[in-house]
C-alpha positions in Angstrom: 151.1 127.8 92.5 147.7 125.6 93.1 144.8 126.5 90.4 141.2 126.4 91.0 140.1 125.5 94.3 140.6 121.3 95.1 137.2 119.4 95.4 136.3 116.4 96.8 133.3 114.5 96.5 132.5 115.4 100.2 133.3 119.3 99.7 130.5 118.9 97.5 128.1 117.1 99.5 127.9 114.1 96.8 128.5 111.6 99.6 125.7 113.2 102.0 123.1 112.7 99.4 124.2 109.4 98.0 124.0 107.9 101.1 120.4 109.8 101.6 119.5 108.1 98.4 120.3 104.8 99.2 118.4 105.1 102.4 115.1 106.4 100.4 115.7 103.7 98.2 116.1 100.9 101.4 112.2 102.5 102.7 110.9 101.9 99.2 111.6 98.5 99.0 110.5 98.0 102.1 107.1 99.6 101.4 106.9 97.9 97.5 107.8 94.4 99.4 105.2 94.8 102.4 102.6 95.8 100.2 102.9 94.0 97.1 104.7 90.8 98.8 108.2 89.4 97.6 107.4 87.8 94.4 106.3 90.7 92.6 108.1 92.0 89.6 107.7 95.9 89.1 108.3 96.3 85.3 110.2 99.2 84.3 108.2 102.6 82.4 106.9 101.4 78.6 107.4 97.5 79.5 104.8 95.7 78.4 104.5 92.4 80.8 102.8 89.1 79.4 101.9 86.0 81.3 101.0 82.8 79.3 98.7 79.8 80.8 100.7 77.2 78.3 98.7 73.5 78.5 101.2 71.1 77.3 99.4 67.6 76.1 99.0 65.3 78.7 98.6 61.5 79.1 96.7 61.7 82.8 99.9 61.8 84.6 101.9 64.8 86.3 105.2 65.5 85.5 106.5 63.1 88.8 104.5 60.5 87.3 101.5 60.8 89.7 97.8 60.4 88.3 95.9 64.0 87.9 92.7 64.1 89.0 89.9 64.5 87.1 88.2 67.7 86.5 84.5 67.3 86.7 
């Protein structure tokens, strides 16, 4: 005697609409990467993002050991 009636995740259609969510989700980074470039970090909801300009004391060189120029 079988109970209840056997499911599968395909029975249910789970499968057809994971695999249209992962193609949605393959045209929106598409679209976030042609219009906002590569190297742009989309912060999740109630992130707060900071960038910091940090000048580190310097003795006229560059880090390879190459004169900066001089700001006028």
């Amino acid at each position: 005697m079988a109970r209840g009636y056997p499911q599968s995740l395909e029975s249910l259609g789970v499968a057809e609409l994971l695999a249209r969510v992962e193609s949605m989700l393959g045209e929106l980074r598409t679209q976030l990467s042609e219009q906002f470039g590569a190297d742009v970090y989309i912060a999740p909801v109630r992130c707060e993002g900071h960038r910091y300009n940090v000048k580190h004391p310097s003795n006229g060189t560059s880090r390879t050991g190459v004169p900066l120029p001089r700001v006028l």
